[in-house]
C-alpha positions in Angstrom: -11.0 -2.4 8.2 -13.8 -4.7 7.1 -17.3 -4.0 7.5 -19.6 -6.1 9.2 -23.0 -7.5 6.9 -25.6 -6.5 9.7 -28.5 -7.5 6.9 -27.4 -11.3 8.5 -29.3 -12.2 11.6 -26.9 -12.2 14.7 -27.0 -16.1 16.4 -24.9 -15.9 19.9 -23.4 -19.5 20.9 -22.7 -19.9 24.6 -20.1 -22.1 25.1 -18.6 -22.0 21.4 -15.5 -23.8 22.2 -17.6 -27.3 23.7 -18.1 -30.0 20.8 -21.8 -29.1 20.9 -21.4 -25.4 21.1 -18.5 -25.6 18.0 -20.6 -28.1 16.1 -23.5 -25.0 16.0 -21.2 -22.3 15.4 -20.0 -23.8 12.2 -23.5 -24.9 11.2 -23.9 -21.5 11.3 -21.4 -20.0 9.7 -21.4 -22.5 6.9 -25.3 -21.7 6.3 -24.0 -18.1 5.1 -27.4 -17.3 6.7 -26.1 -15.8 10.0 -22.9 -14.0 11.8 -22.2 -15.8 14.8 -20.9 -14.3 18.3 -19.1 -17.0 19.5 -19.2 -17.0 23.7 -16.2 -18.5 25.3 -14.0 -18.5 28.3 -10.4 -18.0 26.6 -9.9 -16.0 23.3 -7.0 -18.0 22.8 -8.2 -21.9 23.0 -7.8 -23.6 19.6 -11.3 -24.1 19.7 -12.7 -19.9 19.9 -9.2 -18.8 17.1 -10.9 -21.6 14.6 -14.2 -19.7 14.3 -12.6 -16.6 14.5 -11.0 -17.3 11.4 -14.0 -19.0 9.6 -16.0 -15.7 10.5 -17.2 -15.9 14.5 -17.0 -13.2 16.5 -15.4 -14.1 19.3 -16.0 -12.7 22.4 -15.2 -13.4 26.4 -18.7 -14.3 28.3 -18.1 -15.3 32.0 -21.0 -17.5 33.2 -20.8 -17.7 36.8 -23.4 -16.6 39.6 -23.1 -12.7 39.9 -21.8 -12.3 36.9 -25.2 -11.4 34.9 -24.3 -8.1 33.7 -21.6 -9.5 31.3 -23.9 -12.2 29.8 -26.2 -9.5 29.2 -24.1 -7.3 27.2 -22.5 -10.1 25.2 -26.4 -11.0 24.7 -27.3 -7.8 23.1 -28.1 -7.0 18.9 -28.6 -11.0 19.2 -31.7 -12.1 17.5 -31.7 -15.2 18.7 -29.3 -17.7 21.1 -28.0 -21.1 21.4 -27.4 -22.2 24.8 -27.0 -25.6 27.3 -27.6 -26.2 30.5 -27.3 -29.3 33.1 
């Protein structure tokens, strides 16, 4: 089992899979300066099992009305977020 560098700062990408969202994450990544939590509908989209293997975590984030709670939790430890909206 590998451990997990927590003295990197935790980013969280809503919307990972999306061109913009992907571009970030691998910014990210690359930088070697933070972990990334990578937010997306479907663990197993070619987009969310590429950043799983350079390093995301990727987790399953629905963003609909109602559905705060899960946002929230998938939110937490972050010290900061990337995020789009309309």
């Amino acid at each position: 089992m590998s451990q997990i560098d927590t003295s990197k700062p935790l980013i969280t990408v809503v919307g990972a899979s999306s061109k913009q969202g992907r571009s970030v994450a691998k910014s990210l990544l690359d930088s070697g300066r933070y972990r990334v939590r990578a937010l997306t509908r479907r663990l197993d989209s070619q987009p969310a099992q590429a950043l799983a293997k350079k390093g995301a975590e990727v987790v399953v984030a629905p963003l609909e009305f109602g559905r705060q709670a899960e946002l929230t939790e998938a939110l937490k430890g972050s010290a900061g977020a990337f995020l789009m909206t309309p």
